[in-house]
Structures are given as structure tokens and as C-alpha cells.
N, CA, C and O atoms as a printed pandas DataFrame, in Angstrom:
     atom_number atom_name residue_name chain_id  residue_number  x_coord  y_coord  z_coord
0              1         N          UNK        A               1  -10.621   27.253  -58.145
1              2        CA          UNK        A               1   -9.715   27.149  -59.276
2              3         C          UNK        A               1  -10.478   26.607  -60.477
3              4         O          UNK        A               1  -11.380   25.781  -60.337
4              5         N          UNK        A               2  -10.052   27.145  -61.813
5              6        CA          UNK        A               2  -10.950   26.576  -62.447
6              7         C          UNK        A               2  -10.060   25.568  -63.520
7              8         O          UNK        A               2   -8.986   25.702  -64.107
8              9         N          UNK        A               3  -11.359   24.215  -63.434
9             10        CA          UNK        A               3  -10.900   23.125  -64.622
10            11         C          UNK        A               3  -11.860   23.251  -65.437
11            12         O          UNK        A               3  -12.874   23.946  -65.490
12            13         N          UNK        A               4  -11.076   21.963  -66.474
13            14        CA          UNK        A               4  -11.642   21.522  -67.383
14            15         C          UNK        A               4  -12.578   20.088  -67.341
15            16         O          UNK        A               4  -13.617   19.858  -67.960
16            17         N          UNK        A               5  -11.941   19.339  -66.526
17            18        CA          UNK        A               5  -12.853   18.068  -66.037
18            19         C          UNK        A               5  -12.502   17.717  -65.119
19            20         O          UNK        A               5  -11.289   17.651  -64.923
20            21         N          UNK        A               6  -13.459   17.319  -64.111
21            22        CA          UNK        A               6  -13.498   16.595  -62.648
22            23         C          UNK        A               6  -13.452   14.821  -62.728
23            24         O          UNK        A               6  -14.064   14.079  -63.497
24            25         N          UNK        A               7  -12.610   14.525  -61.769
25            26        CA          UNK        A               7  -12.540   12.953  -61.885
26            27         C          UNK        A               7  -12.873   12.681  -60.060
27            28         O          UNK        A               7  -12.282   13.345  -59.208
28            29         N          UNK        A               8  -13.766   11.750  -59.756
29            30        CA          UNK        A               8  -13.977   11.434  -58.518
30            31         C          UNK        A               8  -13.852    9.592  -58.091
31            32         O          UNK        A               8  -14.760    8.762  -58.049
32            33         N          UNK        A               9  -12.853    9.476  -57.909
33            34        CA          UNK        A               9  -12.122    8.478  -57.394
34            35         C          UNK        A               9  -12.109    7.775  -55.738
35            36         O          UNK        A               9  -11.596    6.775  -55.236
36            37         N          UNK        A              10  -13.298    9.331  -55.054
37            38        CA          UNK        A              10  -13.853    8.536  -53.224
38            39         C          UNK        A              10  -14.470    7.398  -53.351
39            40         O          UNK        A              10  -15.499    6.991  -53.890
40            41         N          UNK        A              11  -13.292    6.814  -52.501
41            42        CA          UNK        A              11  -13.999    4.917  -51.730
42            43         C          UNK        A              11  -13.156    4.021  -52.737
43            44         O          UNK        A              11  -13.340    2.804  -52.707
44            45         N          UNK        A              12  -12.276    4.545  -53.590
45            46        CA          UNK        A              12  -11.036    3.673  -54.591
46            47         C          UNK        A              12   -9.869    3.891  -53.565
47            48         O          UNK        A              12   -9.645    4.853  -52.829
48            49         N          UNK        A              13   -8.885    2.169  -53.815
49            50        CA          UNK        A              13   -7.781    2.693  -52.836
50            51         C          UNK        A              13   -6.597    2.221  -53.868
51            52         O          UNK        A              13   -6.937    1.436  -54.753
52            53         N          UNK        A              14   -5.651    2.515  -53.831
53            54        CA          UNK        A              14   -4.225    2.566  -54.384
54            55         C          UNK        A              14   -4.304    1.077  -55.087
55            56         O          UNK        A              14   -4.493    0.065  -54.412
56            57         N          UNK        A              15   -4.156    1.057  -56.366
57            58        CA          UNK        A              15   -3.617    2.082  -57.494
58            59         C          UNK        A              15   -4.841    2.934  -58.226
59            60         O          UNK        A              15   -4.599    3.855  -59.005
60            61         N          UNK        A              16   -5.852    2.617  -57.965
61            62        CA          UNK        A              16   -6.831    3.143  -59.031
62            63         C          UNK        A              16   -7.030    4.299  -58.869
63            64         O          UNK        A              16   -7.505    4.835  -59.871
64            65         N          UNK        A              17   -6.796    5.273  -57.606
65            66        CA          UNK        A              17   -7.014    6.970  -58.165
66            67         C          UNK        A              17   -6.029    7.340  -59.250
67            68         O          UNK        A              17   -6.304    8.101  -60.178
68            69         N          UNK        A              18   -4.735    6.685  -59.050
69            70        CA          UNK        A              18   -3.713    7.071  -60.376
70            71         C          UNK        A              18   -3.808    6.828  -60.895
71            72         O          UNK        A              18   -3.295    7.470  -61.812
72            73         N          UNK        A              19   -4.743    5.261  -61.417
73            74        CA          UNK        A              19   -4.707    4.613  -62.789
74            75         C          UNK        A              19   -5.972    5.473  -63.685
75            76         O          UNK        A              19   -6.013    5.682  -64.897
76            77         N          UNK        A              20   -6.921    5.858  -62.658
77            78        CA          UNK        A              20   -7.856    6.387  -63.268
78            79         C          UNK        A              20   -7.340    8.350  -63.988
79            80         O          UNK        A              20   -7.650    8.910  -65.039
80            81         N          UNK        A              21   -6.532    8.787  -62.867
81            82        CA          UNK        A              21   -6.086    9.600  -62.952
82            83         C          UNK        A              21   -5.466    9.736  -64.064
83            84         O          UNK        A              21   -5.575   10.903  -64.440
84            85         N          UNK        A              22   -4.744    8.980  -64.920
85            86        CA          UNK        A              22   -3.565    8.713  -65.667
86            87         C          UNK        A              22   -4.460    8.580  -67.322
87            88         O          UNK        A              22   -4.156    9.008  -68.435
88            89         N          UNK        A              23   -5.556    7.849  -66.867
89            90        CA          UNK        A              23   -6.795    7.595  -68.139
90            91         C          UNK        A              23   -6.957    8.846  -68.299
91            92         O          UNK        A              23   -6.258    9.312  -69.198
92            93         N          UNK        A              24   -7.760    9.723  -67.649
93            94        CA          UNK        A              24   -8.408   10.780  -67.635
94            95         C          UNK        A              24   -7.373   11.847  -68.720
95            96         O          UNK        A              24   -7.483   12.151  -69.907
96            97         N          UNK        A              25   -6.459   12.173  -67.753
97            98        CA          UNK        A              25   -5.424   13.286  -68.526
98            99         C          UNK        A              25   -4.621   12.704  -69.804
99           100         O          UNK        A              25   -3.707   13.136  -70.506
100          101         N          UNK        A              26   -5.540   11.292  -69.769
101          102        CA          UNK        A              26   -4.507   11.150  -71.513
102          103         C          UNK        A              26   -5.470   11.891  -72.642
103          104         O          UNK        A              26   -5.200   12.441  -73.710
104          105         N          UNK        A              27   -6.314   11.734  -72.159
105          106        CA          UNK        A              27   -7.634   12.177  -73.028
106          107         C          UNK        A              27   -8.068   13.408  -72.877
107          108         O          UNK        A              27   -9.247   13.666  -73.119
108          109         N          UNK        A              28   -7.289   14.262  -72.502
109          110        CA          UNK        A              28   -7.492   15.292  -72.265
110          111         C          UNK        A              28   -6.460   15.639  -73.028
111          112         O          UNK        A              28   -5.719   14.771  -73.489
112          113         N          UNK        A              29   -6.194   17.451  -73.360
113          114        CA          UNK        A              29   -5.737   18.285  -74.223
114          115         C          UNK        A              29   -4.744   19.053  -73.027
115          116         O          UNK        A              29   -5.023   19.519  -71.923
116          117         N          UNK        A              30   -3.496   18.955  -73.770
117          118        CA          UNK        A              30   -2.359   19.855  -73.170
118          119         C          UNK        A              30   -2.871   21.067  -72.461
119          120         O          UNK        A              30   -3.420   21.993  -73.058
120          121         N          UNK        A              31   -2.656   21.030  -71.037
121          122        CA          UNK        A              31   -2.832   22.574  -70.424
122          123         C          UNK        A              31   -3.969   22.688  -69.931
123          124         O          UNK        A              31   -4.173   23.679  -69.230
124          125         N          UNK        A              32   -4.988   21.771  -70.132
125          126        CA          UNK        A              32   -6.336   21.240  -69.594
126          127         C          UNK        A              32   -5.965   20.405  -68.042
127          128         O          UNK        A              32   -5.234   19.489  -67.667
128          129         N          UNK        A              33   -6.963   21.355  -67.449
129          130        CA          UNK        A              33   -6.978   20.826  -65.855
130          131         C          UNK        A              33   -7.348   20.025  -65.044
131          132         O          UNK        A              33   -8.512   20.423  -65.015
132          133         N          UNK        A              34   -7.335   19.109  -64.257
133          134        CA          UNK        A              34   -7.905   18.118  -64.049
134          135         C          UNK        A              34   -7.965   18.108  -62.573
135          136         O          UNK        A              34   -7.007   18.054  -61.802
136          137         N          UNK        A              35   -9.348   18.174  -62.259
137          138        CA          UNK        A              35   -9.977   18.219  -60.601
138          139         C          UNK        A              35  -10.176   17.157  -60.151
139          140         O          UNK        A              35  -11.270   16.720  -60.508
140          141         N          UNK        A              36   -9.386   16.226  -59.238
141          142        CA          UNK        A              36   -9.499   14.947  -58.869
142          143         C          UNK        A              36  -10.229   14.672  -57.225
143          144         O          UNK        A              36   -9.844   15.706  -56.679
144          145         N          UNK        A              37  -10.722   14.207  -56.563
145          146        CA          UNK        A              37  -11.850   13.958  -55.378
146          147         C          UNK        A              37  -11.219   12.439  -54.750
147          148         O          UNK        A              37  -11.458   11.319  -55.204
148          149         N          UNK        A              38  -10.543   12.709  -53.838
149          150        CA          UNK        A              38  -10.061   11.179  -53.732
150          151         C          UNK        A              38  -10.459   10.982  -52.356
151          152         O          UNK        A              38  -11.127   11.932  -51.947
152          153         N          UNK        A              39  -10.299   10.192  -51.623
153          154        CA          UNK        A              39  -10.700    9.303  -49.811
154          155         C          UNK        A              39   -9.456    8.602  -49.537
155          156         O          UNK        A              39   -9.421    8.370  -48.328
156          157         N          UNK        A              40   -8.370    8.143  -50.154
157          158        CA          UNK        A              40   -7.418    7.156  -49.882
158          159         C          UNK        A              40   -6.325    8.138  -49.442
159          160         O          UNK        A              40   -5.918    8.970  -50.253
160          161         N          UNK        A              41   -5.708    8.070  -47.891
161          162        CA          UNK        A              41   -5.051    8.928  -47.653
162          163         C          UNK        A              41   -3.355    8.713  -48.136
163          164         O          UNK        A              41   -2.446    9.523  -47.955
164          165         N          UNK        A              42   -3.288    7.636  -48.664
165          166        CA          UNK        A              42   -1.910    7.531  -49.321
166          167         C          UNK        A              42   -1.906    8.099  -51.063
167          168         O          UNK        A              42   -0.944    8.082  -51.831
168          169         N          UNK        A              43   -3.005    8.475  -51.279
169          170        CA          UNK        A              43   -2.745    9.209  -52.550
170          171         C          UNK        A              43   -2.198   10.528  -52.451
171          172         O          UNK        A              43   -1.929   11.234  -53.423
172          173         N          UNK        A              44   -2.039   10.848  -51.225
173          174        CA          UNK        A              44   -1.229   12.376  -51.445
174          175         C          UNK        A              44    0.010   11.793  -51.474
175          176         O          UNK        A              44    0.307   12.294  -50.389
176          177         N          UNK        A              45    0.744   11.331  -51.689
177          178        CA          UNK        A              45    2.122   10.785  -51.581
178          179         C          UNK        A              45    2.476   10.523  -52.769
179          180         O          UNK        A              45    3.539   10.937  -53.232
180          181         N          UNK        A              46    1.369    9.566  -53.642
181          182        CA          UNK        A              46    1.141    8.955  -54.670
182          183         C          UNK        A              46    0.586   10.064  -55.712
183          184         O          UNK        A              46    0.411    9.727  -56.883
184          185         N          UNK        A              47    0.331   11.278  -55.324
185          186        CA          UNK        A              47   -0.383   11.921  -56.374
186          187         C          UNK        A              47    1.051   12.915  -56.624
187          188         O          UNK        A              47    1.367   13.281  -57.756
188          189         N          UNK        A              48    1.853   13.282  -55.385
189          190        CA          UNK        A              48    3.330   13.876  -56.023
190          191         C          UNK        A              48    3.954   13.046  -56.550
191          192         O          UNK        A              48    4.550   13.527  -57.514
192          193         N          UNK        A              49    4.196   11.682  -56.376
193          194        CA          UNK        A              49    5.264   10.845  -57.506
194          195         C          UNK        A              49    4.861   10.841  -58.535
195          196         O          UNK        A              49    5.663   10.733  -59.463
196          197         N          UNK        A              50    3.716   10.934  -58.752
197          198        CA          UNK        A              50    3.008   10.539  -60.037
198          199         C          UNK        A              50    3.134   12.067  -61.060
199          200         O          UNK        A              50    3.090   12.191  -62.284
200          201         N          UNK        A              51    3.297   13.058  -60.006
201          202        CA          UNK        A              51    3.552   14.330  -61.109
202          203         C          UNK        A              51    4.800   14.788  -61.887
203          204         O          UNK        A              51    5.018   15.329  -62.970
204          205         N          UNK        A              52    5.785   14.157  -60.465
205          206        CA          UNK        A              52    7.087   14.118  -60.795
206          207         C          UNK        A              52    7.505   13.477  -61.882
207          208         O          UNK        A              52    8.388   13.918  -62.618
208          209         N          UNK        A              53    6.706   12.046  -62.112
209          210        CA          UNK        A              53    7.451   11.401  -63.124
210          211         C          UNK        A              53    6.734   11.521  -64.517
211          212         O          UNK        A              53    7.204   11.381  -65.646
212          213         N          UNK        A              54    5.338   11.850  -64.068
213          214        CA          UNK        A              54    5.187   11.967  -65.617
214          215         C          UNK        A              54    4.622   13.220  -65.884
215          216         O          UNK        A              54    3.576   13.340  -66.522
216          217         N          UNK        A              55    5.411   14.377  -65.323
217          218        CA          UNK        A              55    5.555   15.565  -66.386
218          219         C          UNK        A              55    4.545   16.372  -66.118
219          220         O          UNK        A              55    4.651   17.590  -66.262
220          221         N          UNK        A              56    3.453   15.793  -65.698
221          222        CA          UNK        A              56    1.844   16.827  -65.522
222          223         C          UNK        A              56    2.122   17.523  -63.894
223          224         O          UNK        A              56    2.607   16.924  -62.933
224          225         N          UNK        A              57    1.709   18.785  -63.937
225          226        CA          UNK        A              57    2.130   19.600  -62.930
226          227         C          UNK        A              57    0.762   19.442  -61.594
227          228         O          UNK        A              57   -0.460   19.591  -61.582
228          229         N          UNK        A              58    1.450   19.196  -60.943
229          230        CA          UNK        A              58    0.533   19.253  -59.427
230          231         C          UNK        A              58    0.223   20.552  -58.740
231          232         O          UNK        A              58    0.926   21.008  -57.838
232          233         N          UNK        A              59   -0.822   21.108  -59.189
233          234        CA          UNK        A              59   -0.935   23.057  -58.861
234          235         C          UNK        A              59   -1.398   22.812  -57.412
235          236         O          UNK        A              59   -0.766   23.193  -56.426
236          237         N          UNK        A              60   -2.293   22.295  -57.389
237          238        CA          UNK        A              60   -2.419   22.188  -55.589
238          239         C          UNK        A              60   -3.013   20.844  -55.475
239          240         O          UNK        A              60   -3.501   20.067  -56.295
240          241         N          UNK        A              61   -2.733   20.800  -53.644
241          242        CA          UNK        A              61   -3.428   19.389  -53.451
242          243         C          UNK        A              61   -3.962   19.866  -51.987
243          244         O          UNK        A              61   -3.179   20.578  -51.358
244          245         N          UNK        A              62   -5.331   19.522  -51.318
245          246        CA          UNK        A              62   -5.254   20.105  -50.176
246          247         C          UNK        A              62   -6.832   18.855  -49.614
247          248         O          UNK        A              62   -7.541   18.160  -50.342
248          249         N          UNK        A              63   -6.869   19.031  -48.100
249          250        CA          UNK        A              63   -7.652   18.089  -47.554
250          251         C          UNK        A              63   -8.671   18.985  -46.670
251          252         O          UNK        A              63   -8.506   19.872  -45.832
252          253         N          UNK        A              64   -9.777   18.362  -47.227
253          254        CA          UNK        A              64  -11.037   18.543  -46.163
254          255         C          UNK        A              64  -11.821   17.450  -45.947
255          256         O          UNK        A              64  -12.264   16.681  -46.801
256          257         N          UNK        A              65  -11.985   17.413  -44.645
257          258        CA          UNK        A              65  -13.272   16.185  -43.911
258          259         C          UNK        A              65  -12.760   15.097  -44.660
259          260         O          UNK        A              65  -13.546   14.580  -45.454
260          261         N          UNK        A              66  -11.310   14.515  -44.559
261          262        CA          UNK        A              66  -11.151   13.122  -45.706
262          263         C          UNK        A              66  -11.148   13.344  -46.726
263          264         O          UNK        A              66  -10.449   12.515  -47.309
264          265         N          UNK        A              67  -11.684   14.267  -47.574
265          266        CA          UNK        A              67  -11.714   14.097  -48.572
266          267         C          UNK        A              67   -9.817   14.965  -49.684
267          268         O          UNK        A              67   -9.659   16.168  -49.896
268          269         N          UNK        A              68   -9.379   14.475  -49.867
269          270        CA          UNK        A              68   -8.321   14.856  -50.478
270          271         C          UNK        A              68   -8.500   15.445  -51.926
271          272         O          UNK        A              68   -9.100   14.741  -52.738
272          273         N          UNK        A              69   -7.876   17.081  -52.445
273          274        CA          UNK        A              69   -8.799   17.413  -53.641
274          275         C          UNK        A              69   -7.100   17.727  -54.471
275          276         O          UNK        A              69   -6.094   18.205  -53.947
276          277         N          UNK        A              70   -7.256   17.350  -55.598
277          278        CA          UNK        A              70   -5.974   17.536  -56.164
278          279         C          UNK        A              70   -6.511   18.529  -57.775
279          280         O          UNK        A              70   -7.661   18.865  -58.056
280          281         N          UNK        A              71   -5.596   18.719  -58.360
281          282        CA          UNK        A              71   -5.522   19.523  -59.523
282          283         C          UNK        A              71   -4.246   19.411  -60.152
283          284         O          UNK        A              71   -3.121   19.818  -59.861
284          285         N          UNK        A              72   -4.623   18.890  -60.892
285          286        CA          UNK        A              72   -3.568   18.444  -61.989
286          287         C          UNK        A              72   -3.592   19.216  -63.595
287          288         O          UNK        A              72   -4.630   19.424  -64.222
288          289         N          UNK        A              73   -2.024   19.618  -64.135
289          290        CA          UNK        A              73   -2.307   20.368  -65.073
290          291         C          UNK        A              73   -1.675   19.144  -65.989
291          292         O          UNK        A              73   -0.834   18.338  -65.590
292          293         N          UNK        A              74   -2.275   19.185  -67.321
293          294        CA          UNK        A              74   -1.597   17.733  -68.600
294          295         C          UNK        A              74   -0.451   18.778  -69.185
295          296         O          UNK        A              74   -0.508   19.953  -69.546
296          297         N          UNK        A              75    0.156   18.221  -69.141
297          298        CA          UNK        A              75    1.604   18.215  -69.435
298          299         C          UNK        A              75    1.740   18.825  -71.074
299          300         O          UNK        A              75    0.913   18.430  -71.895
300          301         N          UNK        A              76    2.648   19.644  -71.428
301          302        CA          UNK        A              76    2.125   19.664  -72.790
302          303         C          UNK        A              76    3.180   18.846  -73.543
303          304         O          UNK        A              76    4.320   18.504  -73.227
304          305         N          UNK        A              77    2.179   18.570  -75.022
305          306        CA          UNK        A              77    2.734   17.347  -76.113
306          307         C          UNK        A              77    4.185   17.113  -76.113
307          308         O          UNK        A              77    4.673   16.262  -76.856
């Protein structure tokens, strides 16, 4: 799938893949994609609330070897 910037957040545990997550896509441009790399297995839980509430769309989220890979779209203005 293709983004616009990768954020890698393996070996961070709850809250900081979202907090970092949350930095990232502010600074980013409406409709710009965001490839996230996480290890904390409660961020898949945490990475759907977090889309739900603030508006940025969760296109996929999927797991290999631990490693949890998300994609996030920024929400537009």
C-alpha cells in the first residue's frame, strides 16, 4: 500500500504508539497516509478507538511475527 510517511513505534508500550501516532498525522496534510510499525499487542484495540474518535480512517491493520502494521489515512480539514 502506498504512504506518505512511516512512523515506527517497536519496543514503545501504551500510550506512546498513539501519542506518537497522533504527533505524526497532525503534521501531516489531509489524505496523506501514515504507515505505523508497532510491538505492543494492545495497540490493535487502541489503534481502532483512536480512529473512531478522531476522524482519521484505519484502511488496514494486520500482524506479522509481532510485529503489528497499521495505516492510517489524516482525516480531512
Amino acid at each position: 500500500m502506498h504512504f506518505d510517511r512511516e512512523l515506527d513505534v517497536r519496543g514503545l508500550n501504551c500510550p506512546l504508539p498513539i501519542l506518537r501516532t497522533k504527533k505524526a498525522l497532525s503534521e501531516m496534510a489531509p489524505g496523506e497516509v501514515l504507515h505505523v510499525l508497532a510491538t505492543d499487542p494492545g495497540s490493535v484495540r487502541d489503534f481502532k478507538a483512536f480512529a473512531r474518535q478522531t476522524g482519521n480512517e484505519l484502511l488496514s491493520s494486520a500482524e506479522t511475527n509481532r510485529v503489528f502494521e497499521y495505516f492510517l489515512k489524516r482525516r480531512p480539514a
